[in-house]
C-alpha positions in Angstrom: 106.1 97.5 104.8 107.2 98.8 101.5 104.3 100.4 99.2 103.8 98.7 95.9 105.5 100.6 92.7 102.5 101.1 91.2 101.7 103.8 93.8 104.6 106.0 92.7 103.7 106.2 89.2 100.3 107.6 90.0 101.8 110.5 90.7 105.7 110.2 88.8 104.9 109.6 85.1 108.7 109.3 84.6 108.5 105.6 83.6 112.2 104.6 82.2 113.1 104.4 78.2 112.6 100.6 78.5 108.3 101.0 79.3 108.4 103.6 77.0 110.0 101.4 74.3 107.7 98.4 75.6 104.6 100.9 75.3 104.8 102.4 71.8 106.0 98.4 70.4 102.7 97.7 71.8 100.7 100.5 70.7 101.8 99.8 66.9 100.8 96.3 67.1 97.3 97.7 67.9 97.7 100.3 65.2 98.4 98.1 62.5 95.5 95.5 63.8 93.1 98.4 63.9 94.1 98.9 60.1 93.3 94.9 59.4 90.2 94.8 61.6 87.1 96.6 62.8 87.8 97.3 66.2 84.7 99.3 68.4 85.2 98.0 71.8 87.8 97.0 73.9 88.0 95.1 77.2 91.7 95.3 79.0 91.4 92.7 81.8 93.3 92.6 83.9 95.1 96.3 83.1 97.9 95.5 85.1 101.4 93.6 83.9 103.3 96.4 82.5 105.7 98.3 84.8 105.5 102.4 84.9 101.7 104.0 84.9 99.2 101.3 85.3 96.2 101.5 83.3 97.5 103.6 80.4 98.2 100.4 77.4 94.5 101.1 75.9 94.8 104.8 75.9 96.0 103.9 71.9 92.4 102.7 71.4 90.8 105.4 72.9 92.7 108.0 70.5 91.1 106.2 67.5 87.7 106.9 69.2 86.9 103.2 70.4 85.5 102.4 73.3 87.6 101.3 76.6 86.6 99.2 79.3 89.3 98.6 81.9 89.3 95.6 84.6 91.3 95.9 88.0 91.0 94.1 91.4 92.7 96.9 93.2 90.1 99.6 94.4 93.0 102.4 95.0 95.0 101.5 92.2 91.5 102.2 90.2 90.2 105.3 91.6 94.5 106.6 90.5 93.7 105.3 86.8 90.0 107.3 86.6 92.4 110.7 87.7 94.7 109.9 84.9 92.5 109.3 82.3 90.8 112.9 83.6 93.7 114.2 82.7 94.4 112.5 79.1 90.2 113.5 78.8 89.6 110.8 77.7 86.4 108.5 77.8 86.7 105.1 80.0 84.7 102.3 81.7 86.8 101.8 84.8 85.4 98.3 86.8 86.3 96.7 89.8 86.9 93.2 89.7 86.5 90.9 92.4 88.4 88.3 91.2 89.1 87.2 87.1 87.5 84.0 87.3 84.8 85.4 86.1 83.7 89.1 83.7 80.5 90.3 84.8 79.6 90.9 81.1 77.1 89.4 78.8 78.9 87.3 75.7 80.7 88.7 72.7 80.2 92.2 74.4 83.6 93.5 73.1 85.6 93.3 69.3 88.8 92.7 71.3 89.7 91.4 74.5 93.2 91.3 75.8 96.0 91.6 78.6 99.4 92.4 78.5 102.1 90.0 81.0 99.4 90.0 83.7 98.3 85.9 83.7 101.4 85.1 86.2 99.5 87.3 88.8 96.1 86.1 88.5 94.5 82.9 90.2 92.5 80.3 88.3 94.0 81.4 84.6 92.2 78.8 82.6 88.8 80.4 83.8 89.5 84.5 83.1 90.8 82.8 79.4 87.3 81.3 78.6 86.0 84.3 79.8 87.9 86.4 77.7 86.9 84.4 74.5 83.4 84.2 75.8 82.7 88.2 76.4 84.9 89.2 73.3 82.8 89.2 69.6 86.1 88.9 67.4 89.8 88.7 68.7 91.3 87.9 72.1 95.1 89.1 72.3 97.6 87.6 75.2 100.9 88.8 75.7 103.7 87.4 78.2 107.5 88.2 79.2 109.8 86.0 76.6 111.4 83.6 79.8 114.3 82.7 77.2 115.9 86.5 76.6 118.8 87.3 78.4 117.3 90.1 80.6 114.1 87.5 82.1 117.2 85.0 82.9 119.4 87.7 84.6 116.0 88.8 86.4 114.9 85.2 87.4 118.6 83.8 88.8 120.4 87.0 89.8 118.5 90.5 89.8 114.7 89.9 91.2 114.5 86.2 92.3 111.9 87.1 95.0 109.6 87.9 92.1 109.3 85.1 90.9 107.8 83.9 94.2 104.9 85.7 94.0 104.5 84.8 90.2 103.4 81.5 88.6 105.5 81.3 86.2 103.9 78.5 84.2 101.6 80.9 82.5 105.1 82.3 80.9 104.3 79.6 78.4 102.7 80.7 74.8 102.4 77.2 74.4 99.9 76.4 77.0 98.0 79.5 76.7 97.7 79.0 72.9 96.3 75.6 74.3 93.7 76.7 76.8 92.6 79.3 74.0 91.7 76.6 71.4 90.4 74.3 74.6 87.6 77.5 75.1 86.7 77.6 71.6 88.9 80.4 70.0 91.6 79.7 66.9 94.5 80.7 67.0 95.6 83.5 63.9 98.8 85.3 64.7 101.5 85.0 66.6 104.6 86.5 67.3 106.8 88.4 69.1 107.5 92.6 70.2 109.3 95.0 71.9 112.8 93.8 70.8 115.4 96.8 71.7 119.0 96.3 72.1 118.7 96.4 75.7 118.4 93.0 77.7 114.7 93.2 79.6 115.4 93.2 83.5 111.8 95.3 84.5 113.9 97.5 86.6 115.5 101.4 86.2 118.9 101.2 84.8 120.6 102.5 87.6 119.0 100.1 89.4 120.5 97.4 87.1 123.6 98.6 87.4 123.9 98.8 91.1 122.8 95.3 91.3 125.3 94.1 89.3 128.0 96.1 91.3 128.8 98.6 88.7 129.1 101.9 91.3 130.5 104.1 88.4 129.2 107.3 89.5 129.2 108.7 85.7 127.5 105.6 84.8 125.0 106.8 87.7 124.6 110.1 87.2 123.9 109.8 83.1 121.4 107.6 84.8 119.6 110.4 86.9 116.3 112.4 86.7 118.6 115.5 87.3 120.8 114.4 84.0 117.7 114.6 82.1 117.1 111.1 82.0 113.4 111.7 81.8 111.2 109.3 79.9 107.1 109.5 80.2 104.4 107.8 77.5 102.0 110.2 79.8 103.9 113.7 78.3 103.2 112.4 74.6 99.9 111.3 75.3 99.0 114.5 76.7 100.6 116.4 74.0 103.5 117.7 76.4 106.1 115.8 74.7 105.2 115.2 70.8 108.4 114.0 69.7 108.7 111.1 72.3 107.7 108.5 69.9 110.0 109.4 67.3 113.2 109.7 69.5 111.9 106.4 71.3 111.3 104.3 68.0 114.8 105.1 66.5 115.8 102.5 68.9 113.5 100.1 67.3 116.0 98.8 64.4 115.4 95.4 65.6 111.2 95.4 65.6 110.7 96.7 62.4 114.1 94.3 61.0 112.1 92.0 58.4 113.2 88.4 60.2 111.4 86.4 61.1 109.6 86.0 65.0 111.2 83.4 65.7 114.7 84.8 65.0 113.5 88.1 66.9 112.3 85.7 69.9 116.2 85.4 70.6 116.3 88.7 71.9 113.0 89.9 72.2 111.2 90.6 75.5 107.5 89.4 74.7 106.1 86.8 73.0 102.3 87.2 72.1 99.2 85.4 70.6 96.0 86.6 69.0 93.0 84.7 68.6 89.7 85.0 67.2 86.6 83.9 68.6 83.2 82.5 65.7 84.0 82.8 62.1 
């Protein structure tokens, strides 16, 4: 039986320019909410969706000294997190979910809930999403692949159509999870779209990509390669091994920061989000 990827990147923080890209998209969202917005406390639940190192998305919040509680149903996959955030030292509430259905936590316990492409693993959806808006104080955040890019299309009909067996890929829709938000009481006051490179989004190593395709050109492969330097880890920059990560990464991001509108972006883009806010 094949091991989950999750397990190799427990170990192998070499994640792949496209998570890295994803990552720091995602991390200047939450910068430039955090400038708009008191944020304290933060509950990631679930705290996996994202490919590469699980359990590192929040790590942004915990830099600007808030508090981080992370949710995960997988008892292994947890005790791997609470060894790498030793190793980032910093602070984190790691719990162990039995099930989303319901969050064994009192209401409007956090500023901001929030997950990031993890509803299309998770049973009974409608449920965790009144529980996030119950537990959370102030904003509830959702993020989910964009199923009309180019890269989710080539994923879904050509590259990874097992996946989306063990997916349900109704929860793809913005749509209906704006809906079940404003069903549970929340309103809805952004939305949008990030992490918009000029690479399609397949979720899968490049040389992986290209062998799937058929392209066997070994200089295609070998540029490819850990041993062609081909190295690309969010850890090494958080840990302060690899300062200038963000920088070389966001050069890339031409097509983020371009001032068009989301819906233009959502063309290309590889996640589409929604941000809600919970009383007044």
């Amino acid at each position: 039986m094949t091991e989950p990827e999750w397990k190799k990147y427990l170990a192998d923080f070499n994640e792949g320019l496209g998570v890295v890209y994803e990552r720091f998209m995602l991390n200047g969202y939450f910068e430039r909410l955090m400038r708009r917005e008191w944020i304290g406390s933060v509950l990631e639940a679930p705290l996996f969706g994202m490919a590469g190192v699980s359990g590192i998305n929040s790590v942004c919040f915990a830099e600007k000294g808030c508090r981080v509680t992370l949710m995960d149903d997988d008892a292994e996959r947890l005790e791997g997190i609470r060894r790498i955030w030793q190793r980032l030292a910093a602070p984190v509430d790691l719990r162990l979910a039995h099930g989303f259905h319901v969050l064994p936590f009192e209401d409007a316990k956090f500023d901001l809930v929030w997950n990031f492409a993890a509803l299309w693993h998770v049973q009974d959806v409608p449920d965790l999403l009144r529980e996030m808006v119950r537990v959370s104080r102030k904003l509830v955040f959702v993020s989910m692949p964009n199923r009309y890019q180019v890269g989710y299309l080539l994923r879904k009909h050509l590259l990874d159509k097992d996946f989306f067996d063990r997916v349900d890929e109704s929860w793809v829709s913005i749509r209906r999870i704006k809906k079940q938000l404003l069903a549970s009481g929340a309103r809805i006051v952004d939305e949008g779209v990030l992490d918009v490179p000029p690479w399609p989004d397949t979720c899968m190593p490049a040389g992986e990509f290209l062998s799937r395709l058929g392209i066997r050109s070994t200089r295609l492969q070998k540029w490819f390669s850990d041993d062609a330097g081909w190295q690309w880890s969010t850890m090494d920059y958080y840990t302060g091994a690899d300062p200038s990560l963000r920088e070389r990464v966001e050069k890339y991001a031409w097509l983020d920061k371009a001032a068009l509108p989301w819906t233009v972006k959502s063309v290309w883009a590889h996640h589409h989000y929604v941000l809600a806010r919970v009383g007044r």
